[in-house]
N, C-alpha and C positions, 0 to 999 in steps of 0.2 A: 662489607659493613660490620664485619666481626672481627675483633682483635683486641691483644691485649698480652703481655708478657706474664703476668702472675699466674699461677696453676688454681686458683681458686674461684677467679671472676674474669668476666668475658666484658669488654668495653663495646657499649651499642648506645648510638647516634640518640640525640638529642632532639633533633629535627629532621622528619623523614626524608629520606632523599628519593626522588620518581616513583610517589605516591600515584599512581596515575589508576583510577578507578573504569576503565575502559568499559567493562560491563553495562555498568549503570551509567552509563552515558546514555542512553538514547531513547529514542523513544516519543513519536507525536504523531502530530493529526493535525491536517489543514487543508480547505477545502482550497480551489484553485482560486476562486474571490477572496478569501480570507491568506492568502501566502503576504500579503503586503503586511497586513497589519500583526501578521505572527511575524515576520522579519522586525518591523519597530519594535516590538514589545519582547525585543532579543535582549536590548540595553537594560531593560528591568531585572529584577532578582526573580526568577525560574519558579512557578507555581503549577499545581496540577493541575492537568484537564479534567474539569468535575463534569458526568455523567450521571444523573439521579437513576438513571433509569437502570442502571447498574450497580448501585448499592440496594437494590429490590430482588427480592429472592426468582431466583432463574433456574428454570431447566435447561440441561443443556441439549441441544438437537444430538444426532448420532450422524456420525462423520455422512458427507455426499460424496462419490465421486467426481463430480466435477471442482467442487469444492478444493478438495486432494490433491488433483494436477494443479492448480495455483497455484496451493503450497507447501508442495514438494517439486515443480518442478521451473513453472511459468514465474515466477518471482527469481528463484535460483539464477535462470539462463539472462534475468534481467540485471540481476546482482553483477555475476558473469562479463555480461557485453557492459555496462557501466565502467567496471573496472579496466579493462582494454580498452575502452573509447577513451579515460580518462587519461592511461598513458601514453595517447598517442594526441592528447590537446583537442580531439575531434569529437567531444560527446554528442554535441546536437546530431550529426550529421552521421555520427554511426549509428546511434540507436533509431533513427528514420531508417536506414540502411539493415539495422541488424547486424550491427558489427562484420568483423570477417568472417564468420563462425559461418558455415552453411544451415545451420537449426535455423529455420523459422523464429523472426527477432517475436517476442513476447506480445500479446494483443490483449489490451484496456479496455476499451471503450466494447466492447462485441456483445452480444446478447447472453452468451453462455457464461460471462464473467456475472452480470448485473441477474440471471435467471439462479447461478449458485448462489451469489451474498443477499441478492436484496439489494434494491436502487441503494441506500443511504451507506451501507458498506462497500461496494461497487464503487461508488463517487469518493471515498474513504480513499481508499485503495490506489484510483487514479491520481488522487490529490499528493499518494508519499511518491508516484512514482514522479509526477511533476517538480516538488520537493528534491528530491534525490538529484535527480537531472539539473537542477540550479546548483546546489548544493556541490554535486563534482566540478561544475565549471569554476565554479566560486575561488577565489586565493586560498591558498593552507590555511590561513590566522583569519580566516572570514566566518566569527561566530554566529553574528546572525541569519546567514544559510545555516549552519547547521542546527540551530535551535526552531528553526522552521521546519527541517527535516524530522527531528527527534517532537513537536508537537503536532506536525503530520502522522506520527506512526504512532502515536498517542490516541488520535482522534479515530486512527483507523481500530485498534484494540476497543475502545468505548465501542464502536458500533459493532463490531463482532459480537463484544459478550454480550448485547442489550439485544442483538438478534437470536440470542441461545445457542452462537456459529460456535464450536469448538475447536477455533484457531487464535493465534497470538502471533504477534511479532513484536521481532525487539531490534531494535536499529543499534549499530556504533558507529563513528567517524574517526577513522586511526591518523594521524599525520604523519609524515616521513620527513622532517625539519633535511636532512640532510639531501635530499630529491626536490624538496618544496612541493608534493604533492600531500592527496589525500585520499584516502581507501574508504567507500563508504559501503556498509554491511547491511543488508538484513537478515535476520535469523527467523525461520519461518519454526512453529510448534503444533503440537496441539495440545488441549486442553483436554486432561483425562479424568479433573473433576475442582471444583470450586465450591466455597464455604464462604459467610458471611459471618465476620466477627461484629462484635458490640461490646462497647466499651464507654460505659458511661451513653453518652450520646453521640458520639463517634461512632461509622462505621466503617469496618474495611474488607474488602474483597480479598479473598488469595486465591490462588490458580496454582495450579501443580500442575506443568509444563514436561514434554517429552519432544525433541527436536527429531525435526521433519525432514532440512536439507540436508543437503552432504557437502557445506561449505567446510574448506578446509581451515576452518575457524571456530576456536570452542571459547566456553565458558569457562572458568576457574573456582566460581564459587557455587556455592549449593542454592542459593537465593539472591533475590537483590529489590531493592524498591528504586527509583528513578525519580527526582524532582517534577518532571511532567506527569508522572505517573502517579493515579490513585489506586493502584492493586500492590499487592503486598508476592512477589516471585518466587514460586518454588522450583526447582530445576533436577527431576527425578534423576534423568541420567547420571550427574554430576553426584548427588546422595548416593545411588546404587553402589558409585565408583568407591565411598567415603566409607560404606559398610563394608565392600569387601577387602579394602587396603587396609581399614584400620579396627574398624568394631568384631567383626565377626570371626578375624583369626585371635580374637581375645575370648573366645568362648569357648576353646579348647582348653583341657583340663592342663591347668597349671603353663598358660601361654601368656607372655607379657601382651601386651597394646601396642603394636607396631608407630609410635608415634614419632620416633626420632630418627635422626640419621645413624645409619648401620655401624658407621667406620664413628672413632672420637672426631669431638673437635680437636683442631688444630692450634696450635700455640701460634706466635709472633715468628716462632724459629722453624715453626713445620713442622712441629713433633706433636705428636699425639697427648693428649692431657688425659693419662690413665684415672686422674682422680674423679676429672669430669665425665668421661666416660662412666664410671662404674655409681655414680648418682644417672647420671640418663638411663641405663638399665634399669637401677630399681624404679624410678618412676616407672617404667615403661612394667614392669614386674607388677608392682603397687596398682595400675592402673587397670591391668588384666583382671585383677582379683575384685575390683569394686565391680567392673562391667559386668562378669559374671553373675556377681550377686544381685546388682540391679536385673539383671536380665532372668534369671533364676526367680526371682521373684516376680517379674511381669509375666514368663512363662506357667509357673504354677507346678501343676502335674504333669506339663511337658516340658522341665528343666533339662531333661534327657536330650530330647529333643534335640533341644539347644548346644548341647556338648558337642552332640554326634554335627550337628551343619558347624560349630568351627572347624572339627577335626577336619572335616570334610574339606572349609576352603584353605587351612594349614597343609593337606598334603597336596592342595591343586598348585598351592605356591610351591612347596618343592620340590614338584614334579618340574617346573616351571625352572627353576633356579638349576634344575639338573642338564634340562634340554641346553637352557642358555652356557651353561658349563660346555658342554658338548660341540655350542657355535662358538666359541671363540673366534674371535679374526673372521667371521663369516654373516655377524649381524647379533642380532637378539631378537626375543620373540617377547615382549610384552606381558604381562599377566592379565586372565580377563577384567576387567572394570565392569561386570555383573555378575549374579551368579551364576545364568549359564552358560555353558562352552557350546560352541559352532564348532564341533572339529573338524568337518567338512573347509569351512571358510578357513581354518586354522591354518588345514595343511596347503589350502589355495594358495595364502599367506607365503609359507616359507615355500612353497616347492620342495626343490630334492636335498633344500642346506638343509633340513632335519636330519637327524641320523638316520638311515633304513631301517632300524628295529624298532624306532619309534614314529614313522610319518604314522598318521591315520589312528593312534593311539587313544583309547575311551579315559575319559576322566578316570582317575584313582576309583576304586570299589565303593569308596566310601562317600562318592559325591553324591550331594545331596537331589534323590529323586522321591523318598520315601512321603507319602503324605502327611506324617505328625513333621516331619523336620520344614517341608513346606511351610506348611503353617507355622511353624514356630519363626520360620524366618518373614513370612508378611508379617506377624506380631509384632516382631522386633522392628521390620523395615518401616510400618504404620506409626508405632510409637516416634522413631526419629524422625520422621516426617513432618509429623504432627509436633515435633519440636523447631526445627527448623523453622517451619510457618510461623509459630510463634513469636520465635525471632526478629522475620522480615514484616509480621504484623505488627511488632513495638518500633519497628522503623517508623513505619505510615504513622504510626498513633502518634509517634515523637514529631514529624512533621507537621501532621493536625492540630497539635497543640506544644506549640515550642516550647524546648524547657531551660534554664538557666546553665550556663557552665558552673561545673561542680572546680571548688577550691582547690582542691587537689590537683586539676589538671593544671592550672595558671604556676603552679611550683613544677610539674613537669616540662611542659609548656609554654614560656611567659608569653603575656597579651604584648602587641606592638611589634608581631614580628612579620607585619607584612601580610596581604591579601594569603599568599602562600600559608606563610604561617595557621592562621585564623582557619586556612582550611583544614588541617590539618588536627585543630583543637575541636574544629566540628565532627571531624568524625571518629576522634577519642571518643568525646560526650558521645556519639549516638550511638556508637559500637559497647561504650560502657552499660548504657541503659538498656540496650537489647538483652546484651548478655545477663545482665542481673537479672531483668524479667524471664527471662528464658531459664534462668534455674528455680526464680521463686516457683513459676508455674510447672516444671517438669516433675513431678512426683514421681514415674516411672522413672525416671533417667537424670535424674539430676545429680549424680558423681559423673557418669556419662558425658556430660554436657558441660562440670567444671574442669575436669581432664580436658577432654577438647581445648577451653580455653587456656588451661595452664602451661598445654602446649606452644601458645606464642611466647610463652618464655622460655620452658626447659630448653626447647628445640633451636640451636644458634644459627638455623637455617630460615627460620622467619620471624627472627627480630626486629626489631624496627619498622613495623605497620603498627596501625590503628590496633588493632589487637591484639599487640602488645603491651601499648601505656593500661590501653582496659585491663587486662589478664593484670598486669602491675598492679592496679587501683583498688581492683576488686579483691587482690588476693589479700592484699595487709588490712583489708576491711573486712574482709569476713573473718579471718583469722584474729583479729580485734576482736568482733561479736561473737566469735566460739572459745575464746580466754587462753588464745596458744599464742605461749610468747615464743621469742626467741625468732621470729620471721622479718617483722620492719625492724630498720628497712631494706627493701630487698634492692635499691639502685642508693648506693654509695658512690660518692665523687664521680658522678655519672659510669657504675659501671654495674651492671647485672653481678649480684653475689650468689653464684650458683648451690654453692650448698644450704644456704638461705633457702632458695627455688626447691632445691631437694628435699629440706625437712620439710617444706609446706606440703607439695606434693605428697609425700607419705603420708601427711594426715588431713587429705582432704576425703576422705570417707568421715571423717567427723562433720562433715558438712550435714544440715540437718534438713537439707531440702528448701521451701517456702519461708518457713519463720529466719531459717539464717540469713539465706536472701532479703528478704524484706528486711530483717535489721542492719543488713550490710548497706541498702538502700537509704536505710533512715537514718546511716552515720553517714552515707554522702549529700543528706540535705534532704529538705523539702523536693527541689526542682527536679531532682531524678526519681526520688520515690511516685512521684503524684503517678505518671503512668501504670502504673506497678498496680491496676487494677485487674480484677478477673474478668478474663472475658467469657462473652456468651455464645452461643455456638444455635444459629438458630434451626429448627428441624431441618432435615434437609430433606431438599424435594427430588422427586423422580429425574434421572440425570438425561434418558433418551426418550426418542418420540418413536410413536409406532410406524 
């Protein structure tokens, strides 16, 4: 998707090509009397399942064991035989059967299921597995099964959170055009804590998710909202991974922001574009020094702190990069995606491909176990968190109350280019409007937070999404309202002008937080600023029961 012969600009696509938002697929709720009329109401344009009784402030119970084997296990082995009955054309008859599998096939309807949720989540529950079961029988291109599916697991989440269960699921429907089948998922969680925004007279729920099964199926983004869905998704795992790959080894004294690709980009002819390369360093340089400082400043008196947990996950990485040196031709071994190391499971892992002077090896001296560095990294981890949700909450708001396409994007964009197209334009708008919200309101972390997205430009490895016409849109707007010239425009004859990209980047610490944002908001119109309100954060109540 990247090319281009001139040494100064990278040519990227106009129109996205297998924008396919898998994530946020899915997701509903439907009772077994009700599957007919979520089936018809598949032909309409997609709206949330509303739940009153879950925009009302909730404690949330403290996990049950019976609860637990559902959904870490009984759901799984259901997911499981689904998928094998589907490839063999026999779903009805194997899930009656239990597929081949000797494990005991999954059991609905039993006492200990309706004695863990509760009659009305109980019936929930049945409802997506009945859903599910139609839904794999269903043709590839057969949408309204799966929009029955995804407003079954809809409807089964509403009754969870409205019973204080501390579970989530999240459904997707993959197709295989080339097989003519279809793969359908559920992703079981739980809920490790939820807040209720307000916004105006809007309100919106988020959940901050940690995954329960062990499908060999993940997530890609940090959050997501869902058209059936009225909660706003936060996805800790997926974050954990984003602070140790990219925030935290920037907290080391004088370490870039690991945001780009290692090796340059590549020219037309396969050669490395030394010029381009050495702009993606200093961003990556430039970016190190703002995180610090935002983070130095949310730390305070434990800035220290903060130094010593980068260094810390900087030498875990080239501890890491030394091993993987050592396996050549023999595998690799991953870098953790949290902060702490299992080096027990580590060495499970590789067995005896480690070198012998290193199986069984403790993290570096320096890894973080001290209790100021602790705390300094919940600090840090809770602030980006707390940004994220923000995020996936100006999604839901933008859904709750639709906003107008901004101008700018019909000139990236043009209108008339097909259902495709239109999709396309909608999730520039919604991803622009997140994003500007999300830096008005991050006072802690808002260099933080416009680095991240500057990165779908600098980075020629994820061009061409939604978040990069936003990162485009927003950057000649803010840089407009902070009076630095010499940046629009940054896509010339359709092509990324990377040293364009580079200067802006070096002075987005001129960014002034809120008032920039919000002006950057108010030069893209009424229709995107309106959301761009504070939200309120209401007390929050006791999370477990005794």
């Amino acid at each position: 998707m990247v090319g281009g012969a001139e040494p100064a600009k990278r040519s990227t696509p106009l129109v996205v090509l297998g924008m396919v938002f898998l994530v946020g697929a899915g997701i509903g709720a439907t009772s077994c009397s009700a599957l007919g009329s979520a089936i018809s109401a598949a032909a309409s344009a997609p709206s949330a399942i509303e739940d009153p009784a879950t925009l009302l402030p909730i404690a949330l119970h403290a996990p049950l064991p019976k609860a637990d084997e559902i959904f870490t296990s009984r759901i799984l082995r259901f997911t499981i035989a689904l998928d094998q009955a589907a490839k063999r054309g026999v779903v009805d008859a194997a899930l009656r059967r239990g597929s081949s599998s000797r494990r005991p096939r999954p059991r609905w309807r039993d006492d200990d299921v309706r004695e863990a949720l509760g009659p009305r989540a109980a019936t929930a529950l049945q409802d997506v597995v009945t859903a599910a079961r139609l839904a794999a029988r269903a043709a590839p291109n057969d949408e309204p099964s799966v929009t029955a599916f995804e407003i079954a697991t809809a409807r089964l989440d509403n009754a969870l959170i409205a019973a204080g269960l501390p579970y989530f699921v999240d459904a997707s429907v993959i197709v295989d055009p080339m097989r003519s089948t279809r793969l359908l998922l559920l992703y079981e969680f739980s809920i490790l804590s939820s807040s209720l925004y307000a916004s105006g007279d809007a309100r919106v729920r988020a959940v901050r998710l940690r995954r329960l099964d062990r499908l060999n199926w993940s997530h890609t983004l940090l959050g997501f909202v869902n058209p059936h869905r009225i909660y706003a998704v936060v996805l800790l795992d997926q974050i954990d991974e984003q602070l140790v790959t990219n925030i935290l080894p920037a907290l080391a004294n004088d370490a870039p922001m690991p945001l780009l690709a290692s090796e340059a980009p590549a020219t037309a002819g396969g050669q490395a574009d030394g010029a381009a390369a050495a702009e993606a360093l200093a961003i990556s340089a430039r970016a190190g020094r703002s995180v610090r400082a935002e983070v130095d400043e949310l730390l305070g008196a434990d800035g220290a702190a903060g130094r010593e947990l980068g260094e810390a996950v900087r030498a875990r990485r080239a501890l890491f990069e030394k091993w993987n040196e050592r396996l050549k031709n023999r595998g690799s071994l991953k870098s953790p995606s949290k902060l702490e190391l299992d080096v027990d499971a580590l060495e499970r892992e590789v067995g005896t491909a480690l070198p012998r002077g290193n199986r069984g090896a403790p993290p570096p001296p320096e890894a973080p176990r001290a209790p100021d560095v602790l705390k300094a990294y919940a600090a840090v981890r809770e602030a980006f968190v707390a940004s994220v949700e923000r995020h996936e909450v100006q999604h839901r708001l933008d859904q709750i109350r639709p906003t107008a396409m901004p101008k700018e994007i019909d000139a990236l964009i043009p209108r008339g280019t097909g259902p495709a197209g239109e999709n396309v334009r909608s999730h520039v708008k919604n991803e622009l409007s997140a994003y500007l919200a999300q830096v008005a309101r991050d006072e802690p972390l808002t260099k933080t937070t416009f680095t991240m997205l500057v990165r779908f430009l600098a980075d020629p490895r994820v061009r061409g999404g939604a978040e990069s016409y936003a990162a485009l849109i927003a950057t000649e707007q803010l840089a407009a309202e902070l009076g630095i010239t010499g940046i629009a425009p940054l896509l010339d004859d359709r092509k990324l002008d990377d040293a364009r990209i580079g200067r802006r980047a070096s002075r987005a610490h001129r960014a002034t937080g809120s008032q920039a944002a919000r002006s950057g908001a108010e030069g893209l119109g009424a229709p995107v600023r309106a959301p761009l309100q504070d939200l309120t954060r209401p007390r929050p109540r006791p999370r477990r029961r005794s």
